[in-house]
C-alpha positions as protocol buffer text, in pm:
chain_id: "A"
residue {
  index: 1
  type: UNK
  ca { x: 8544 y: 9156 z: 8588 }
}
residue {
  index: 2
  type: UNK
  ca { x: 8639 y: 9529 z: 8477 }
}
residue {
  index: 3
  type: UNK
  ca { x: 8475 y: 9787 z: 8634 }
}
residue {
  index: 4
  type: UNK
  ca { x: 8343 y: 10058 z: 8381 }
}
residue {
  index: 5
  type: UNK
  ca { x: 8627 y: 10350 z: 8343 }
}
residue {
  index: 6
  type: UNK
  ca { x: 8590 y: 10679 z: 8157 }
}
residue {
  index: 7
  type: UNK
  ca { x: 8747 y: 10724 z: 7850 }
}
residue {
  index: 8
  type: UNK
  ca { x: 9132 y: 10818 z: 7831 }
}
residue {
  index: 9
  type: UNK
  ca { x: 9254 y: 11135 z: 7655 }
}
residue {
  index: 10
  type: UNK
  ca { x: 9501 y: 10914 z: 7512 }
}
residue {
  index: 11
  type: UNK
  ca { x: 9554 y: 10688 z: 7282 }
}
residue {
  index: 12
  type: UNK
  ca { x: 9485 y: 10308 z: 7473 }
}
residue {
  index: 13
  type: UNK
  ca { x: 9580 y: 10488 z: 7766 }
}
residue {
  index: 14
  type: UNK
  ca { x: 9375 y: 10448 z: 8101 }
}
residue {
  index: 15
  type: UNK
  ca { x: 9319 y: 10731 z: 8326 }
}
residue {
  index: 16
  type: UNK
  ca { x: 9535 y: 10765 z: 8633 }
}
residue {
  index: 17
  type: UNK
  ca { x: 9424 y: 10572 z: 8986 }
}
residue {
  index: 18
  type: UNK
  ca { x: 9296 y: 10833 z: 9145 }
}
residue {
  index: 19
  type: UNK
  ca { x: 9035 y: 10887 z: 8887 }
}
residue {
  index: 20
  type: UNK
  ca { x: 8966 y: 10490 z: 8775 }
}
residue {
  index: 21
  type: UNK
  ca { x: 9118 y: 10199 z: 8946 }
}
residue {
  index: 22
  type: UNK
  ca { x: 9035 y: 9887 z: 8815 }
}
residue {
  index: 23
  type: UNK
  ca { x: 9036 y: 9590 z: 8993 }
}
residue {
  index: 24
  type: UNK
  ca { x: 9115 y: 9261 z: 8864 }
}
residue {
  index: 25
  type: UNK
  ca { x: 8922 y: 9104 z: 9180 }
}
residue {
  index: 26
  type: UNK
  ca { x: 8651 y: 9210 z: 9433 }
}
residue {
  index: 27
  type: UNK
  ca { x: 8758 y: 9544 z: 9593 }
}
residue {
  index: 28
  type: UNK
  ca { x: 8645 y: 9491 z: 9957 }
}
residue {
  index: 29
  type: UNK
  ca { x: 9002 y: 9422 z: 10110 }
}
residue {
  index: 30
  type: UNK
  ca { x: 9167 y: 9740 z: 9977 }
}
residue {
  index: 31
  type: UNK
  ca { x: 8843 y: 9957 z: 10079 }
}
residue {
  index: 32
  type: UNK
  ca { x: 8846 y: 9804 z: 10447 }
}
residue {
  index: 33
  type: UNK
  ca { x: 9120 y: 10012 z: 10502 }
}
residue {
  index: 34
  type: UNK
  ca { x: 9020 y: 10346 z: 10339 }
}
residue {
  index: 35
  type: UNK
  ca { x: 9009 y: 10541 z: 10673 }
}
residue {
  index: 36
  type: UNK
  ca { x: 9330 y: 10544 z: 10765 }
}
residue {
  index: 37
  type: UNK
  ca { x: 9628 y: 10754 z: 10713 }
}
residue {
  index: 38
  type: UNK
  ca { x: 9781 y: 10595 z: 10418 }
}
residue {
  index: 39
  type: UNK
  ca { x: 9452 y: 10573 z: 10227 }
}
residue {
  index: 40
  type: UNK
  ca { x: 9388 y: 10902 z: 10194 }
}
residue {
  index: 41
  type: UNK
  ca { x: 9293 y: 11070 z: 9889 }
}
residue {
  index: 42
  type: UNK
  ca { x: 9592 y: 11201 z: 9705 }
}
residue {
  index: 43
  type: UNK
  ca { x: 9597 y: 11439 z: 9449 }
}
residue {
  index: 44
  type: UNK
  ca { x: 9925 y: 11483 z: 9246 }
}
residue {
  index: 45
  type: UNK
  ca { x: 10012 y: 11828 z: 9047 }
}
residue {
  index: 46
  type: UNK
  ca { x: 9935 y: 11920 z: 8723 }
}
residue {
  index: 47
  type: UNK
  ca { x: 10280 y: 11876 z: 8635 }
}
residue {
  index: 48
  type: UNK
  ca { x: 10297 y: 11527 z: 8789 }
}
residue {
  index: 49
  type: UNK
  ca { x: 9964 y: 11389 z: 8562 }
}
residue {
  index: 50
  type: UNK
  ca { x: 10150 y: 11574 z: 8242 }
}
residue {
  index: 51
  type: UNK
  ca { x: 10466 y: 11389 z: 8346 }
}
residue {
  index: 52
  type: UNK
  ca { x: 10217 y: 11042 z: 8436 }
}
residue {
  index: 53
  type: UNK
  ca { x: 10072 y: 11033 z: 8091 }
}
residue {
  index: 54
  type: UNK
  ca { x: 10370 y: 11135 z: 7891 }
}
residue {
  index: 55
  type: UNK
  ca { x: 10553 y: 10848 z: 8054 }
}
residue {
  index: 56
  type: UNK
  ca { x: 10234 y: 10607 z: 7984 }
}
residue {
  index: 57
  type: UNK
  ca { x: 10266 y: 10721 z: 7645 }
}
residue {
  index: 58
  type: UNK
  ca { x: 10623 y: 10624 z: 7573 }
}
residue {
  index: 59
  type: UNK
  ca { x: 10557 y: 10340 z: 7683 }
}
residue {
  index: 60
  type: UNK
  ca { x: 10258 y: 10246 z: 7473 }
}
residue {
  index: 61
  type: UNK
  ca { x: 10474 y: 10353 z: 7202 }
}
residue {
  index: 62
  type: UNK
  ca { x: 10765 y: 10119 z: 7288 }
}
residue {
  index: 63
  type: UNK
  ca { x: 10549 y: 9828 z: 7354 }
}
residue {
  index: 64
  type: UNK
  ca { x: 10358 y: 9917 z: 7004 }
}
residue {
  index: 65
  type: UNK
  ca { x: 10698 y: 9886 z: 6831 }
}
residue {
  index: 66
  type: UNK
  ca { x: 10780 y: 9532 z: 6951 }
}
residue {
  index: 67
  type: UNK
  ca { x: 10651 y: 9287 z: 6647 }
}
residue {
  index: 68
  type: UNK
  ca { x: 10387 y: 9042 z: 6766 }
}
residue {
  index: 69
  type: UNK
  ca { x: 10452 y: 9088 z: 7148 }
}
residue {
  index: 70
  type: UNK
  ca { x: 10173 y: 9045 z: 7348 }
}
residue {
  index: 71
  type: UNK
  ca { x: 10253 y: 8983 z: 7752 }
}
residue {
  index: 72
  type: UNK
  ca { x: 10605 y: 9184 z: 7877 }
}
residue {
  index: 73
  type: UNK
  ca { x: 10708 y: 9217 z: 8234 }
}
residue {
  index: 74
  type: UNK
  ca { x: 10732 y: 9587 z: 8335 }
}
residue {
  index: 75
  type: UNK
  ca { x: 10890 y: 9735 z: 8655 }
}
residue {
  index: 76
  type: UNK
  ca { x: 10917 y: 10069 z: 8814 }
}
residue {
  index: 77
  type: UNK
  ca { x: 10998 y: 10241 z: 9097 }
}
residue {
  index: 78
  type: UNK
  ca { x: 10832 y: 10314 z: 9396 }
}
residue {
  index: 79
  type: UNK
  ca { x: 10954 y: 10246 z: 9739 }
}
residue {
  index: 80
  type: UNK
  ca { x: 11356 y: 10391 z: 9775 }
}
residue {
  index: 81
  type: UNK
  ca { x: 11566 y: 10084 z: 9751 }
}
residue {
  index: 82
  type: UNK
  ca { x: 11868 y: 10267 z: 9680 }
}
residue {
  index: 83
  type: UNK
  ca { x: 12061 y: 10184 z: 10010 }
}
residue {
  index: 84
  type: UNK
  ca { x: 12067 y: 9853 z: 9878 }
}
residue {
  index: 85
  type: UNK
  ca { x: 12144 y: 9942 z: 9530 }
}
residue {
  index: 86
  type: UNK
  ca { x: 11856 y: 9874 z: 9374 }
}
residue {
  index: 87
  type: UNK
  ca { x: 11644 y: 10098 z: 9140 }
}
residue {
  index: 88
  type: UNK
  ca { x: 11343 y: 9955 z: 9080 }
}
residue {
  index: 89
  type: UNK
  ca { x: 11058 y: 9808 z: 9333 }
}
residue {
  index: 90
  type: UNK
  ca { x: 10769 y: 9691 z: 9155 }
}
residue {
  index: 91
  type: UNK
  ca { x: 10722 y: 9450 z: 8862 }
}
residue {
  index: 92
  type: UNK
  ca { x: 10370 y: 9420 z: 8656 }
}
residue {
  index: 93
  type: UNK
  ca { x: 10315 y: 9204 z: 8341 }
}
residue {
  index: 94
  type: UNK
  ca { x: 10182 y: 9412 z: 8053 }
}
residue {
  index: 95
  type: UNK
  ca { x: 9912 y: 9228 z: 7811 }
}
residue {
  index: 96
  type: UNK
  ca { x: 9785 y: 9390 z: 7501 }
}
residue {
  index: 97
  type: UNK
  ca { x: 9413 y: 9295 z: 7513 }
}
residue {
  index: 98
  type: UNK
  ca { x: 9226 y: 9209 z: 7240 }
}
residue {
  index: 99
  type: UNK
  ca { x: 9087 y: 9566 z: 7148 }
}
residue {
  index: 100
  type: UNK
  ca { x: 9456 y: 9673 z: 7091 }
}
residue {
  index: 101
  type: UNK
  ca { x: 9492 y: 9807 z: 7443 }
}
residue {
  index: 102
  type: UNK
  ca { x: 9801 y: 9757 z: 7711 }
}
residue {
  index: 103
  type: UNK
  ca { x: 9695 y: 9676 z: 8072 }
}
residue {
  index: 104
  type: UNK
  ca { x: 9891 y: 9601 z: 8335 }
}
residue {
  index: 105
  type: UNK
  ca { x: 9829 y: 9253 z: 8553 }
}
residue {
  index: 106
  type: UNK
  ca { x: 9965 y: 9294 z: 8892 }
}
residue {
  index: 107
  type: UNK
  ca { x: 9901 y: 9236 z: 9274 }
}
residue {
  index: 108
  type: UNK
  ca { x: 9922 y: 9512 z: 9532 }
}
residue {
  index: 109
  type: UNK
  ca { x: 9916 y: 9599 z: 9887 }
}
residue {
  index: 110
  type: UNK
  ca { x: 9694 y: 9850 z: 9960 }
}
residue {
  index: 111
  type: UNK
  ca { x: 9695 y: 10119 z: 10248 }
}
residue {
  index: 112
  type: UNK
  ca { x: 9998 y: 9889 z: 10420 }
}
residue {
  index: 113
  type: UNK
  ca { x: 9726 y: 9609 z: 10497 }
}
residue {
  index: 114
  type: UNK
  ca { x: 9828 y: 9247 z: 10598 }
}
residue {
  index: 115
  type: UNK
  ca { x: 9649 y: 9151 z: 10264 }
}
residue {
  index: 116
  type: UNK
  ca { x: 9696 y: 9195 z: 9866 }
}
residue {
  index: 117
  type: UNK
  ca { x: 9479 y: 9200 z: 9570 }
}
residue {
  index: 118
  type: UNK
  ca { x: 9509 y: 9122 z: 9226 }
}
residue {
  index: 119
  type: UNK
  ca { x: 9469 y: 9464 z: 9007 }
}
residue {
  index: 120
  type: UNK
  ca { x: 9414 y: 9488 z: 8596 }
}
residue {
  index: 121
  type: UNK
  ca { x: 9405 y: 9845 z: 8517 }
}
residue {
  index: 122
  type: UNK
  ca { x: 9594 y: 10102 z: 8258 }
}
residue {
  index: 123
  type: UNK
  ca { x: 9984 y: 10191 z: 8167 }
}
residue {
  index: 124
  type: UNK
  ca { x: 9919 y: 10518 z: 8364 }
}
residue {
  index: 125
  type: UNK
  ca { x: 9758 y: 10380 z: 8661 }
}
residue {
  index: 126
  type: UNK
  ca { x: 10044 y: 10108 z: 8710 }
}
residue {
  index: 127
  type: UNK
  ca { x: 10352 y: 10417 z: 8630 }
}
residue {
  index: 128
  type: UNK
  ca { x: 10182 y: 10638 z: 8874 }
}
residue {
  index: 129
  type: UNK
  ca { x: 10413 y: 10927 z: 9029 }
}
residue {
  index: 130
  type: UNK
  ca { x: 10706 y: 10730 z: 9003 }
}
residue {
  index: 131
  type: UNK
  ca { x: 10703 y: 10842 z: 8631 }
}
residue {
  index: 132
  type: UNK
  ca { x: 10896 y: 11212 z: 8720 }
}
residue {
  index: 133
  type: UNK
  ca { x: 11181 y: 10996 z: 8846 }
}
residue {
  index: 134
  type: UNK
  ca { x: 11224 y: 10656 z: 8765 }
}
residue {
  index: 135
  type: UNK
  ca { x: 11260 y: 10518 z: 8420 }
}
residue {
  index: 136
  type: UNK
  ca { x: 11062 y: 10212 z: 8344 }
}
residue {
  index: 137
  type: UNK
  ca { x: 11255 y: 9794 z: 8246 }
}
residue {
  index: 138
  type: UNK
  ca { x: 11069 y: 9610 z: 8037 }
}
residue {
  index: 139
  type: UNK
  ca { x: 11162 y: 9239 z: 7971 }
}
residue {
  index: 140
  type: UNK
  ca { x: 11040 y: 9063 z: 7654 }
}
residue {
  index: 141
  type: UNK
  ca { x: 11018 y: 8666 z: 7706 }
}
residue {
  index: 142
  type: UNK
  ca { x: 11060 y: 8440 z: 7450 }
}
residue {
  index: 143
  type: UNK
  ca { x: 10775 y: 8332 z: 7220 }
}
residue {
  index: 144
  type: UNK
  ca { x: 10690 y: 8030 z: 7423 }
}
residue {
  index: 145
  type: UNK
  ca { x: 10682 y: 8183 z: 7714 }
}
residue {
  index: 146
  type: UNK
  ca { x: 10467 y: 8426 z: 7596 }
}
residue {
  index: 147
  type: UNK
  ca { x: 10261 y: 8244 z: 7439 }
}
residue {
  index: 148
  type: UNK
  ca { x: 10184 y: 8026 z: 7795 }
}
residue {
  index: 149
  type: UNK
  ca { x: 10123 y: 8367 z: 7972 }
}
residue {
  index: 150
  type: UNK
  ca { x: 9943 y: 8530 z: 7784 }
}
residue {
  index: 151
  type: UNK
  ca { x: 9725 y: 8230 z: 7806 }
}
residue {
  index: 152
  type: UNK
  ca { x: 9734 y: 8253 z: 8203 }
}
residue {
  index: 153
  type: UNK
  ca { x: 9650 y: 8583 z: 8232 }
}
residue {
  index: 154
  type: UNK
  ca { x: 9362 y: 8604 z: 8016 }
}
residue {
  index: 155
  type: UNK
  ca { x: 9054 y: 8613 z: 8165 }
}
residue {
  index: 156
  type: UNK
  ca { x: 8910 y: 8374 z: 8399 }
}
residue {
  index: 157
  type: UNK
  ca { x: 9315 y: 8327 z: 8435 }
}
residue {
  index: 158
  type: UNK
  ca { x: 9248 y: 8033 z: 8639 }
}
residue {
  index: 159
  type: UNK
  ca { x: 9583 y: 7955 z: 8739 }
}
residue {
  index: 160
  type: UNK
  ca { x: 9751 y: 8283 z: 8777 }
}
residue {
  index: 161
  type: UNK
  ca { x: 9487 y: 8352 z: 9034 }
}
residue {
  index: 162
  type: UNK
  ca { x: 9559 y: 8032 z: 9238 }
}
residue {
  index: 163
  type: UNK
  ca { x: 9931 y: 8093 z: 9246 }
}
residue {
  index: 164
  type: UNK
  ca { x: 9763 y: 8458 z: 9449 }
}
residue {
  index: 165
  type: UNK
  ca { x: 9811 y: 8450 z: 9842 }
}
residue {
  index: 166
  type: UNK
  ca { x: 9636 y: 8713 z: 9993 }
}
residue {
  index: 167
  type: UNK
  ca { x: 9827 y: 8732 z: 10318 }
}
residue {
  index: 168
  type: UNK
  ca { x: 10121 y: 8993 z: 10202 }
}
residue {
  index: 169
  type: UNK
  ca { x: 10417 y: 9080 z: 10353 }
}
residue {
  index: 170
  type: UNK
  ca { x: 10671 y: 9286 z: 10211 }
}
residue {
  index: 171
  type: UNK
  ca { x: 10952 y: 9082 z: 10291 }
}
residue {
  index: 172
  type: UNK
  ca { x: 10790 y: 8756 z: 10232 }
}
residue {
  index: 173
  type: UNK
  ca { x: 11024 y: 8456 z: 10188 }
}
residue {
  index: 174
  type: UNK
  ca { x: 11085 y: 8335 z: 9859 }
}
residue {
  index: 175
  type: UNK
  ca { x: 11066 y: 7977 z: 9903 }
}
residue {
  index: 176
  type: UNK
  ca { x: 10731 y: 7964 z: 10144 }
}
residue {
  index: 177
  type: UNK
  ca { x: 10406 y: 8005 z: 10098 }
}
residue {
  index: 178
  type: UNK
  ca { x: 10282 y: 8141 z: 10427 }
}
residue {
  index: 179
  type: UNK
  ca { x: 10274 y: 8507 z: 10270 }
}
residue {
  index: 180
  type: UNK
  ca { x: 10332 y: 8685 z: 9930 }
}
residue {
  index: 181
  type: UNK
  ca { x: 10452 y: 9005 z: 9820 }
}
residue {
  index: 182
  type: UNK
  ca { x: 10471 y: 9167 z: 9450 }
}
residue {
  index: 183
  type: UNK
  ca { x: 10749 y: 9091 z: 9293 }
}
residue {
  index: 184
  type: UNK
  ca { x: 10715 y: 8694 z: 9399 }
}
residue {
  index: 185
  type: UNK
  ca { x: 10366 y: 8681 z: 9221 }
}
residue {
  index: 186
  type: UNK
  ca { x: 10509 y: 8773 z: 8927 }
}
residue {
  index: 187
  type: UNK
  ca { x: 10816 y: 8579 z: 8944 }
}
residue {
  index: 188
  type: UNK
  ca { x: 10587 y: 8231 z: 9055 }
}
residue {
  index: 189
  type: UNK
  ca { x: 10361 y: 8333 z: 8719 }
}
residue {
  index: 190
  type: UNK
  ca { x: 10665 y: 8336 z: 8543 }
}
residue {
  index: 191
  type: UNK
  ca { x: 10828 y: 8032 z: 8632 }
}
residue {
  index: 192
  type: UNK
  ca { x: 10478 y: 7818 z: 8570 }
}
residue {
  index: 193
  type: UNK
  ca { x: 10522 y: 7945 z: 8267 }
}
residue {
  index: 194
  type: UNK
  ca { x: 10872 y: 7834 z: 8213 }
}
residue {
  index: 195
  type: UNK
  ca { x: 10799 y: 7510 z: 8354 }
}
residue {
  index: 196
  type: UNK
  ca { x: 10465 y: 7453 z: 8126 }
}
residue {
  index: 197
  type: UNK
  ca { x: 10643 y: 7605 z: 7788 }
}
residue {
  index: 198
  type: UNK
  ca { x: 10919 y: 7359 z: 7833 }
}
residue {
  index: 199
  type: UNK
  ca { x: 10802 y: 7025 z: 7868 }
}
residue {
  index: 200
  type: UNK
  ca { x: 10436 y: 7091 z: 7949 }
}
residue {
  index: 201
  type: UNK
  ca { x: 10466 y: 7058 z: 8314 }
}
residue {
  index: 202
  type: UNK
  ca { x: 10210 y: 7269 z: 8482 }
}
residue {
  index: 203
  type: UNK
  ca { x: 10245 y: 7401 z: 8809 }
}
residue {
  index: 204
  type: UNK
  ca { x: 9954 y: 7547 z: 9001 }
}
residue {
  index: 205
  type: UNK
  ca { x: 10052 y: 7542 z: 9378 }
}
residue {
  index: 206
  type: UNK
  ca { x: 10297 y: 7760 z: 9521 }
}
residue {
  index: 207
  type: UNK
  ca { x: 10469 y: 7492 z: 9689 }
}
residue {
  index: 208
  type: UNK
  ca { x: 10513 y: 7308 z: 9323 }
}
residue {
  index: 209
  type: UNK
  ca { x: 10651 y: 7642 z: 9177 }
}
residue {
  index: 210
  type: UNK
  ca { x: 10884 y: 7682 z: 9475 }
}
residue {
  index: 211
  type: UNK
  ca { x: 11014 y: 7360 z: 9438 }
}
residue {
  index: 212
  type: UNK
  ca { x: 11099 y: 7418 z: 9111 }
}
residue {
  index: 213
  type: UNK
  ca { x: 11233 y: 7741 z: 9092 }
}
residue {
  index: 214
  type: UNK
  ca { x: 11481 y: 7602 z: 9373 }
}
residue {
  index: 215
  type: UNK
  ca { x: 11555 y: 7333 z: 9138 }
}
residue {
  index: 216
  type: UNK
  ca { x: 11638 y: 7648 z: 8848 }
}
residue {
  index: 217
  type: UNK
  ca { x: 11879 y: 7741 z: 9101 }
}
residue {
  index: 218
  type: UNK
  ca { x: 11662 y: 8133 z: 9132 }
}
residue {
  index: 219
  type: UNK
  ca { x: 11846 y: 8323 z: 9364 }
}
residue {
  index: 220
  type: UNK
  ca { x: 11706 y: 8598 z: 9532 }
}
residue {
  index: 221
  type: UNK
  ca { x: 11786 y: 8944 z: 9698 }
}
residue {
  index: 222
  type: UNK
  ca { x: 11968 y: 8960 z: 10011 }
}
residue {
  index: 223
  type: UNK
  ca { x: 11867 y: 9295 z: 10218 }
}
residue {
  index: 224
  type: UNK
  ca { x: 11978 y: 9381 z: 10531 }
}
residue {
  index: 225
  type: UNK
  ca { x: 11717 y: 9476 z: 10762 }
}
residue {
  index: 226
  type: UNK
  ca { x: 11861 y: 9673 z: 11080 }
}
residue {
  index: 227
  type: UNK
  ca { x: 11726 y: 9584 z: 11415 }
}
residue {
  index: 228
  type: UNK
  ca { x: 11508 y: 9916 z: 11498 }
}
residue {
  index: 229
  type: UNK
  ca { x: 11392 y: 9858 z: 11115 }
}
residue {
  index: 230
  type: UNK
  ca { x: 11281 y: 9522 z: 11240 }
}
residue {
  index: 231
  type: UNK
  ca { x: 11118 y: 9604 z: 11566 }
}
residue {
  index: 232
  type: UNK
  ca { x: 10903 y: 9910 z: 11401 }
}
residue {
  index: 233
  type: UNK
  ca { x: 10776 y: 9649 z: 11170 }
}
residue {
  index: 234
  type: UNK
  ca { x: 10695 y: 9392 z: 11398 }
}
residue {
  index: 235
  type: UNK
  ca { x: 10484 y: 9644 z: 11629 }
}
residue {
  index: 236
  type: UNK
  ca { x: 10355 y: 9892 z: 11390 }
}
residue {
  index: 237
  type: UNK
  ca { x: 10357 y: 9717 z: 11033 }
}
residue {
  index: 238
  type: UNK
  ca { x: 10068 y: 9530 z: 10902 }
}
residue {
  index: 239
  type: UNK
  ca { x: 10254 y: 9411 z: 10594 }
}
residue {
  index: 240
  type: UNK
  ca { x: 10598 y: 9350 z: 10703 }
}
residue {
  index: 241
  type: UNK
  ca { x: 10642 y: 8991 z: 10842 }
}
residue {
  index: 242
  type: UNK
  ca { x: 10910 y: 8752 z: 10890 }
}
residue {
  index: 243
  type: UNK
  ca { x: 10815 y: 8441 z: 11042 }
}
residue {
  index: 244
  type: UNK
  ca { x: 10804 y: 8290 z: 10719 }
}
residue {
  index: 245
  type: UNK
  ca { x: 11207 y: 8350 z: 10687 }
}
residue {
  index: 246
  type: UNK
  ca { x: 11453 y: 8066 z: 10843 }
}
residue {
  index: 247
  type: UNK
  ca { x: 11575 y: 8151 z: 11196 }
}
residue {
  index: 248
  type: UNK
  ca { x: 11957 y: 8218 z: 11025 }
}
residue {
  index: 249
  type: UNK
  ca { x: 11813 y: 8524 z: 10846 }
}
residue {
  index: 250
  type: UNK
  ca { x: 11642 y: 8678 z: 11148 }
}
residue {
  index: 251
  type: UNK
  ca { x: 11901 y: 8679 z: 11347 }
}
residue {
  index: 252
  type: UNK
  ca { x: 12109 y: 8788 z: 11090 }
}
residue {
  index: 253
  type: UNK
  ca { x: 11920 y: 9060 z: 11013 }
}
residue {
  index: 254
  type: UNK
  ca { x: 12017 y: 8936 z: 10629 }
}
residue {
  index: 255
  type: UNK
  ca { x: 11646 y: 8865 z: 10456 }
}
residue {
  index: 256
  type: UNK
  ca { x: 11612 y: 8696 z: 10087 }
}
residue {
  index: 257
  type: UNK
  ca { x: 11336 y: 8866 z: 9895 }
}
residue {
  index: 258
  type: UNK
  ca { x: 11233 y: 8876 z: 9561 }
}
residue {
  index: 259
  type: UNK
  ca { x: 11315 y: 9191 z: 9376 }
}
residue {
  index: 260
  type: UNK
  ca { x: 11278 y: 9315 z: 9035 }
}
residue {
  index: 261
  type: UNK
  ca { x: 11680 y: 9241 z: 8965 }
}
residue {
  index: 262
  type: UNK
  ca { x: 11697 y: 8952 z: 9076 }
}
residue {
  index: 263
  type: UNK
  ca { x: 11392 y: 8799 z: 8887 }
}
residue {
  index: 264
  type: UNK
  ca { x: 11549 y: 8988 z: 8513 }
}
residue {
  index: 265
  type: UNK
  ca { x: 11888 y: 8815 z: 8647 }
}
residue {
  index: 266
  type: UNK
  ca { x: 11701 y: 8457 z: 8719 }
}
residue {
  index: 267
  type: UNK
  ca { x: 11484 y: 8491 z: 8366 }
}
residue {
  index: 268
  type: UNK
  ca { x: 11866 y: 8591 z: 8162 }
}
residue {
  index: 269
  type: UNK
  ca { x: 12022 y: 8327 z: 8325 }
}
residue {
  index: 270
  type: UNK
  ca { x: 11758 y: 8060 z: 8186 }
}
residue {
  index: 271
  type: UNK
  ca { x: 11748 y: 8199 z: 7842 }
}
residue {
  index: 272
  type: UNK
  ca { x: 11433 y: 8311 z: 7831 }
}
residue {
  index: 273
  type: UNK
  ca { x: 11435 y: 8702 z: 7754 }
}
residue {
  index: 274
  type: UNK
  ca { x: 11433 y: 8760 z: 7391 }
}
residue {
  index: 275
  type: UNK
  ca { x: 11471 y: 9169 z: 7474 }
}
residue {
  index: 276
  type: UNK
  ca { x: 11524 y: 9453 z: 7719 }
}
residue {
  index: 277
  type: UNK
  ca { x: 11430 y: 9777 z: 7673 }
}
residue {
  index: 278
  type: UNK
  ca { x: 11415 y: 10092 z: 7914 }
}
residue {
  index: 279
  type: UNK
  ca { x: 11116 y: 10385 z: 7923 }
}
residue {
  index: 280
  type: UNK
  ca { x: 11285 y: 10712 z: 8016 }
}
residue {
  index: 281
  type: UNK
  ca { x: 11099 y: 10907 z: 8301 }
}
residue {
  index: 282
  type: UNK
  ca { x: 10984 y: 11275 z: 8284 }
}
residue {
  index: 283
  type: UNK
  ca { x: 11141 y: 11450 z: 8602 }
}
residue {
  index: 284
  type: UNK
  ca { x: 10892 y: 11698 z: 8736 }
}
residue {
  index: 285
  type: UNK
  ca { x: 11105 y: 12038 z: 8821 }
}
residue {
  index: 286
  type: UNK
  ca { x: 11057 y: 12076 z: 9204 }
}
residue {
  index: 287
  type: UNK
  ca { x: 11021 y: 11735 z: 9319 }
}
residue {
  index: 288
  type: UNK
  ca { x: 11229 y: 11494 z: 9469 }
}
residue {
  index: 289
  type: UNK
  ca { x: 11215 y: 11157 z: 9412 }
}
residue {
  index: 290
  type: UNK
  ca { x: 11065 y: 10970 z: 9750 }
}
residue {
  index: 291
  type: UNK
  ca { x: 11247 y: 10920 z: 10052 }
}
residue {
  index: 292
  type: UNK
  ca { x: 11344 y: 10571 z: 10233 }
}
């Protein structure tokens, strides 16, 4: 259930995180963590909120202009992926509710915990700081596919909540279900969808969606993970596991993980984006875009 928020100085637009975060599910695993290091309260510039909202805004705009779209899949940036030439880290599905509004739907890893939760909360909240520097991708599914997520993600969204795993790890294995991160919750979302808006089949374990998208032939990321990048994780990371991954890839070093490319490539290569479109970003003079 939505927690009560303020109201926005913009149009549909929901004040940024530090202000009103609201969570999709119970709250207690993201709090448990609030005293340490990474939790601590932040509190971006005045130039960084302008930049936020005026980001949040073009994209309520774009989304607005799209004729009877209701659910999109959104990504933006975050964590630096460049060294493996990727731009973008973190996809979201955007709903229009049924007051008109846009929220975002997706899961996150809070305070680098070894557990996610499911967050519903505003275009602003979801863009963040990564609004002065990276532009947002939007996807547009087809009708059908749509039409079968926006059904899944409406409230109780029964079955987009058990496709959830709690236990996160940032570099969780795409075909196992031992942990979860981001990007695969959308992706497994998506494909029940798929799978339901072709032929009705419907999909509600991860191990069933798995399956299938193996049988789609989804191919994910390959990042290379350097071996003092794998022992700091091991010893001092709470959200980075890799037991989950076949013994090839960690010795290898070479890890398949879901990313925000390769899920647009998997959903083109299936047919089933009607549109792309891309949300400029509002560079903040003075401020460099995150490091690795």
């Amino acid at each position: 259930m939505d927690l009560p928020c303020p109201a926005p100085p913009m149009k549909r637009i929901a004040l940024p995180a530090l202000l009103c975060a609201v969570l999709w599910l119970a709250a207690p695993a993201a709090q448990a963590q609030s005293q340490q290091p990474e939790c601590m309260e932040r509190h971006p510039t005045p130039a960084a909120l302008a930049s936020m909202f005026d980001v949040a805004q073009r994209a309520d705009e774009a989304l607005e202009a799209l004729d009877d779209v209701d659910v999109v899949i959104i990504a933006r940036g975050g964590q630096d992926l460049s060294r493996y030439g990727l731009r973008h880290s973190h996809l979201a599905f955007a709903v229009r509710e049924d007051d008109g509004s846009w929220r975002t739907v997706h899961l996150l890893n809070r305070c680098k915990s070894s557990e996610s939760t499911l967050f519903r909360e505003g275009l602003s909240n979801f863009i963040g700081e990564t609004g002065t520097h990276t532009d947002l991708r939007v996807g547009v599914p087809t009708p059908a596919v749509r039409a079968a997520l926006k059904a899944m993600l409406t409230p109780p969204a029964i079955q987009a909540k058990a496709l959830h795993e709690p236990r996160y790890s940032v570099v969780a294995y795409p075909f196992s279900d031992e942990y979860q991160n981001s990007n695969q919750w959308v992706l497994e979302v998506l494909a029940a969808a798929i799978a339901q808006s072709r032929d009705g089949t419907l999909l509600v374990r991860r191990a069933q969606v798995q399956t299938w998208l193996k049988e789609q032939m989804y191919q994910p990321s390959s990042l290379h993970i350097g071996v003092g990048k794998r022992l700091g994780a091991r010893f001092f990371s709470a959200n980075a596991a890799t037991t989950d991954h076949p013994a090839s890839e960690r010795v290898s070093g070479n890890y398949s993980v879901v990313t925000v490319e390769s899920v647009f490539d998997f959903l083109q290569k299936r047919g089933v984006l009607a549109q792309e479109l891309s949300v400029a970003h509002v560079p903040v003079a003075g401020m460099a875009a995150p490091k690795p």
